[in-house]
N, C-alpha and C positions, 0 to 999 in steps of 0.2 A: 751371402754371395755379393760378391763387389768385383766394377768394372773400375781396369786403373789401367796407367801406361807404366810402361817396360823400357828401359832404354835398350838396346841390343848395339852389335855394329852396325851402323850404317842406319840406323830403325828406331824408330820409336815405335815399339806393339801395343795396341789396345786390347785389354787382353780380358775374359770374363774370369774369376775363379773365387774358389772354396773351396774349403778343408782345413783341415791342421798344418800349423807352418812344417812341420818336419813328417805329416805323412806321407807316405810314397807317394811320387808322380805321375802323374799321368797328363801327357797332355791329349788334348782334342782338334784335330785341323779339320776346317771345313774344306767344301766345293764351292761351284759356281752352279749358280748364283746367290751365295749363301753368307755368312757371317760367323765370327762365336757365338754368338747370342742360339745360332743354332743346337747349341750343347746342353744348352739350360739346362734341360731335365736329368742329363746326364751328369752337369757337375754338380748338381742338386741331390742325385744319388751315391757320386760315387764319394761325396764329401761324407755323407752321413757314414756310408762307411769306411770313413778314415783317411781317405785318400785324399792328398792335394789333386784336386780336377783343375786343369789351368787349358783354356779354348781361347788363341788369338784371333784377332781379325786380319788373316795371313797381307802380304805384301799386295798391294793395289789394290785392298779391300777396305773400307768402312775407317775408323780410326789410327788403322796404321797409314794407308796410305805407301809413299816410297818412291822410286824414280819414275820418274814419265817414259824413259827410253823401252823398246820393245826386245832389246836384248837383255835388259837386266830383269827378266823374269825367266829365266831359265830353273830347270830341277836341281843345278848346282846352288843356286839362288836360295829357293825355298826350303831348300834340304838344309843348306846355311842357316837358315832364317830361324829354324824351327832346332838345331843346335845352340847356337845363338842366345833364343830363348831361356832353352834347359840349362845353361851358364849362367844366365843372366838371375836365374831365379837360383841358383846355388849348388844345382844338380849335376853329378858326372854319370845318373845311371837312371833312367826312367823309362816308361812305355809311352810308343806314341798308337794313337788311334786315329782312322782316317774315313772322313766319307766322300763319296764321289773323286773330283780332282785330288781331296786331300788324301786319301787308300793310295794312289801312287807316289805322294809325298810320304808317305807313310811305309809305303814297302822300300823305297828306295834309301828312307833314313836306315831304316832294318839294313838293307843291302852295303850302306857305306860305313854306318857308326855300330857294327852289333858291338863295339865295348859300349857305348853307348845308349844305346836302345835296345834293353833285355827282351825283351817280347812287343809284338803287332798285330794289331787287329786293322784288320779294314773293312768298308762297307759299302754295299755297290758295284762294287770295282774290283775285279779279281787282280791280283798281281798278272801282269803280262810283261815274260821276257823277253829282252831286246833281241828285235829280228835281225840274224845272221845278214840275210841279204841286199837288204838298204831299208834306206829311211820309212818313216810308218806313211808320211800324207801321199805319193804316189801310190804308195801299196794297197790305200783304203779306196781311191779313184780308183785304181785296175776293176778291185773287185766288184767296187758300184758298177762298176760300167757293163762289165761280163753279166750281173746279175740282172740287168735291166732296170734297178730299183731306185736311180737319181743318185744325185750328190746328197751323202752324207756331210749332217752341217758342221761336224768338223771340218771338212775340206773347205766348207764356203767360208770360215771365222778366218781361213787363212790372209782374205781378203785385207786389206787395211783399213777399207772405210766399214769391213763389218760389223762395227760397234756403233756406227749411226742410229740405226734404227730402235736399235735400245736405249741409245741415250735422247731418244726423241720422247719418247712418254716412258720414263723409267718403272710409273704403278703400271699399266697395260704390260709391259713386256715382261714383269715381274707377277702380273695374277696369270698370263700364259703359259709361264715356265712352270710355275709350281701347279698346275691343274693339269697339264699337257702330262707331266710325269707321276701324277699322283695315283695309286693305286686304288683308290676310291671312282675315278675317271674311267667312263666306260669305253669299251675299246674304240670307238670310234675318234673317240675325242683323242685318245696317246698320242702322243707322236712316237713315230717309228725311228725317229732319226733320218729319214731319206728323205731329201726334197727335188720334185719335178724340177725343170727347167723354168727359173724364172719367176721363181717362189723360195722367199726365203724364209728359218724358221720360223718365224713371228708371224709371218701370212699364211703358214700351213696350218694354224694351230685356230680354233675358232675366235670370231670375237665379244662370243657372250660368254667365255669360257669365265668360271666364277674361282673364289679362292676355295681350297681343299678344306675337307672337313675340320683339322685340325687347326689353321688357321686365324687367329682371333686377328681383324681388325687392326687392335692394337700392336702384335707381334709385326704382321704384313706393314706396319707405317714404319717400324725399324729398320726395315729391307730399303721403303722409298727413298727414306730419309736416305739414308748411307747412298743409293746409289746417284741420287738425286745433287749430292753432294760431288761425287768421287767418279759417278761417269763408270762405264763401260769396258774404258780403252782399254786399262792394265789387265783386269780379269781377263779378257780375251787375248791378252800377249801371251797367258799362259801358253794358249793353244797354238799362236804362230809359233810357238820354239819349239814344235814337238821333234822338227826336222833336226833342229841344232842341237836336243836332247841325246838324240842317236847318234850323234857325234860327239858329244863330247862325254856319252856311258861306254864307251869302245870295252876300258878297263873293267866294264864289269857283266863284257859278256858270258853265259852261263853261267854266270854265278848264282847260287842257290841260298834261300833266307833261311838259316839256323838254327834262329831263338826260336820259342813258341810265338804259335799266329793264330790267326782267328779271321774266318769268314763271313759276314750274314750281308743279302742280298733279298729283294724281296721277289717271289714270284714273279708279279706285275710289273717290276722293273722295264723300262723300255730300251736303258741301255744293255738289258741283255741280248737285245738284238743286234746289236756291234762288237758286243764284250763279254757275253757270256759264255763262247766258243772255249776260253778260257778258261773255265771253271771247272770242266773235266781232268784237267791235268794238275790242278791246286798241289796234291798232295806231293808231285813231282819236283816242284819249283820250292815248297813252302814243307821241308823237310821235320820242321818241326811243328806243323800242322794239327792242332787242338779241336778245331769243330768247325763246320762247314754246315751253316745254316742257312732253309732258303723261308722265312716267311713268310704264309700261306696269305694272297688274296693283295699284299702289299706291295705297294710301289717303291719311288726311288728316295724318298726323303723318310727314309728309313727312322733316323734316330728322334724325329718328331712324327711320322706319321704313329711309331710302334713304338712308343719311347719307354713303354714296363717294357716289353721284350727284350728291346734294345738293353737297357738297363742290368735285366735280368741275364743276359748272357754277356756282359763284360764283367758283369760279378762277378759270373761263376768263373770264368775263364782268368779273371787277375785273383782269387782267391788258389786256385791252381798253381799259376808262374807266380806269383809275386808282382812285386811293381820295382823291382832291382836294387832294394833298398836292405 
C-alpha cells in the first residue's frame, strides 16, 4: 500500500492505493471530516482481491488540498475531481464508492457518468433526489423550525466564519466529531444534528468526549495533522454550495441511477435522523439496487468502525457487478 500524488486537472491528488496495475478499479471517496487514509482497510481488502483500490484525499482535504475560493467546491467540482482521477490513473470504466459526503459524490458520479461508473455503493448516506420545489437549506430551516428541534448544523456551516471554531483546536473538534457519531457512543453523548439557539456543534457535544473504540492514537494524529495543516474552510465550502448544487443538477431532475448499487448504513447512525427518511424509497431511485444493509448496534464511520463487514459486503457486491473492466 502506498501513498503518492496524482496530477489531475487543475489538482494534484494525494491519493492511498494497492492492488494490481491492471486490476479493476475501484475508487474510494471519503466524508468530512475524514481523509483516504479512511479506506485503509478496504484498499487493504479489496487489493488482495485483485482489485486496484485507489481512496484520494478529495479537494480541500489533507494532500490534495485546491482553491481557497467557496465556489470552486461545488458537486460539478468534485464529481470532476473524481473523473479526473479515473483518467488520470488510465481508466474509462470503474466503480466508485462513497461514505458520508463522499455517497453523494458517489451517487451523483452514477447519476452523470454511468458510461463511466458501472456500479455504486454508498455508505451512510442514502441517495437523495433533487427536490422539485427549491433549494434544500431553506427546506431543512422550515422543518427545524415546525418541528421545534433547533437549527440543524448544516444550516449553521452555512455561516462563513463557521469554520473558526474547528480551526481553533483542530485535535478537540476532531476527538468530538468522531465520538459524537460513533456507534460505540451511548445515546446521550450522539448528536442529533439539532442545535438549541446559541450553541454550536462543537459546544453541543461534551468535552470529556474520548476517541472511539477503533481509534488508535496513531491513526487520530493523521486527521490532526492534515487539518492542522489545511484548516476547516474548504471542507465546509462543501456544505455552503448545497444551494448552488440545486441549481446547477436542474438537468438531472428525476433522474434514476441504473447500474448496480449498494447500501450499508449503520443502525446507530445519527445522520439518520436528517437522512434516513430517505431510505424507504432507495429501491425507487436506485433501480439497480443490490443490497440495502443496516448494521446492527453501529454508527457512522462505518468503513473503520465495521471495516470486516464493510469489507465483506463490497466483496460480495463487486464479485456480483464486476468492477467495469
Amino acid at each position: 500500500m502506498i501513498q503518492r500524488d496524482v496530477q489531475t486537472d487543475g489538482l494534484t491528488q494525494r491519493v492511498l492505493e494497492s492492488g494490481p496495475e491492471n486490476g479493476p478499479l475501484v475508487l474510494l471517496i471519503h466524508g468530512f471530516p475524514e481523509l483516504g487514509v479512511s479506506w485503509r482497510a478496504q484498499v487493504a481488502a479489496l487489493a488482495q482481491a485483485g482489485f486496484r483500490a485507489v481512496a484520494p484525499d478529495m479537494r480541500g482535504y489533507g494532500g490534495t488540498g485546491g482553491p481557497a475560493e467557496t465556489g470552486a467546491h461545488t458537486i460539478l467540482h468534485l464529481v470532476g475531481d473524481v473523473v479526473d482521477l479515473a483518467r488520470a490513473l488510465g481508466r474509462d470504466r470503474c466503480v466508485v464508492v462513497g461514505h458520508d459526503w463522499g455517497a453523494p459524490i458517489a451517487w451523483h458520479c452514477a447519476l452523470m457518468r454511468p458510461d463511466l461508473f458501472t456500479a455504486v455503493a454508498g455508505l451512510s448516506v442514502p441517495f437523495q433526489p433533487r427536490r422539485p420545489k427549491g433549494p434544500p437549506t431553506p427546506a431543512m430551516a422550515a422543518i427545524s423550525k415546525r418541528a421545534g428541534l433547533g437549527d440543524l448544523y448544516i444550516s449553521r456551516f452555512q455561516a462563513p466564519d463557521a469554520h473558526e471554531p474547528f480551526d481553533a483546536d483542530p485535535a478537540t473538534a476532531l476527538r468530538k466529531m468522531f465520538f459524537a457519531y460513533d456507534g460505540a457512543t451511548p445515546d446521550p453523548g450522539q448528536s442529533t444534528g439539532f442545535l438549541p439557539a446559541g450553541v454550536d456543534l462543537l459546544g453541543s457535544i461534551a468535552d470529556d468526549a474520548t476517541l472511539p473504540p477503533w481509534m488508535s492514537p496513531e491513526h487520530f494524529k493523521e486527521y490532526v495533522d492534515a487539518f492542522a495543516a489545511g484548516g476547516f474552510k474548504r471542507p465546509l465550502d462543501w456544505y455552503r454550495n448545497l444551494d448552488r448544487n440545486w441549481e446547477l443538477t436542474a438537468w438531472l431532475q428525476d433522474r434514476r441511477i441504473e447500474q448496480p448499487a449498494l447500501f450499508i448504513v449503520g443502525e446507530r447512525d445519527p445522520v439518520r435522523h436528517y437522512a434516513g427518511a430517505h431510505e424507504a424509497g432507495l429501491k425507487d431511485w436506485l433501480t439497480g439496487l443490490r443490497g440495502q444493509h443496516v448494521l446492527s448496534g453501529a454508527g457512522h464511520w462505518l468503513q473503520q468502525e465495521r471495516a470486516d463487514e464493510v469489507n465483506h459486503l463490497l466483496l460480495a457486491f463487486l464479485s456480483e457487478v464486476g468492477a467495469g473492466d
